[in-house]
N, C-alpha and C positions, 0 to 999 in steps of 0.2 A: 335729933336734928333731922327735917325733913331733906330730901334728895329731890333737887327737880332740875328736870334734863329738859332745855329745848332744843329739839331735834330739827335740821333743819335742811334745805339742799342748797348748792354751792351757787350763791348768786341770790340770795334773796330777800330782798326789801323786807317784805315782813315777818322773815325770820329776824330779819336783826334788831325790827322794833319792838317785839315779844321779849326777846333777849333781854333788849333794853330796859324795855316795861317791869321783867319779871324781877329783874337786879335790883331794878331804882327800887322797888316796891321793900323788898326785904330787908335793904338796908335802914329804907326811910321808917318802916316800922318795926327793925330789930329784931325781924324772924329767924331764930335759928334753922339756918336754911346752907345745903351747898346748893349752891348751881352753877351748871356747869350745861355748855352751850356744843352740839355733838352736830358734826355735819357728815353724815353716814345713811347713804340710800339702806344698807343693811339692817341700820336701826329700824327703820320707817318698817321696812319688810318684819322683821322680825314681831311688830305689832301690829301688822296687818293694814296698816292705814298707809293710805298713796298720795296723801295730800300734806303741804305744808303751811306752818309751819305745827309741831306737834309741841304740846306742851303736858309732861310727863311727871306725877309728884307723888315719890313714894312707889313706882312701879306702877302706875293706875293714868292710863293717858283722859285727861282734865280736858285737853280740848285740840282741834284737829280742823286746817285749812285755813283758810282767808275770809272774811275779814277776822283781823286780831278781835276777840272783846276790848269792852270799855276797862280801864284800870280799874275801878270800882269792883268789876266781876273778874279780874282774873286775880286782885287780892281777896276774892273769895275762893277762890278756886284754889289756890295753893294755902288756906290757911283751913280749908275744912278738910275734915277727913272721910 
């Protein structure tokens, strides 16, 4: 089961449509997936990236900042390895 964390900061529009995005996505195509949505400037730091929203699958950050990708590529992004 893949693990994907979107990491985000307190207040942020498209941290919560990635979230969105990334949920609908897994359910709609039956990805055995946790996710699980983390709002912790420490995370960010600890991966070295200062922009949001981070989106994190398997330990290996997939993609970082504004704008969200298209759903097209972020169900690529958490289904490739």
């Amino acid at each position: 089961m893949k693990k994907i964390k979107v990491i985000s900061a307190t207040n942020c529009n498209n941290c919560e449509l990635l979230y969105s995005v990334v949920s609908t996505i897994v359910k709609s195509k039956n990805i055995p997936a946790e996710v699980e949505k983390v709002v912790d400037v420490r995370e960010l730091a600890k991966l070295g990236v200062m922009t949001t929203p981070v989106l994190v699958v398997d330990g290996k950050v997939k993609h970082a900042g504004a704008p969200i990708p298209a759903p097209q590529v972020v169900e690529k992004l958490i289904t490739e390895d």
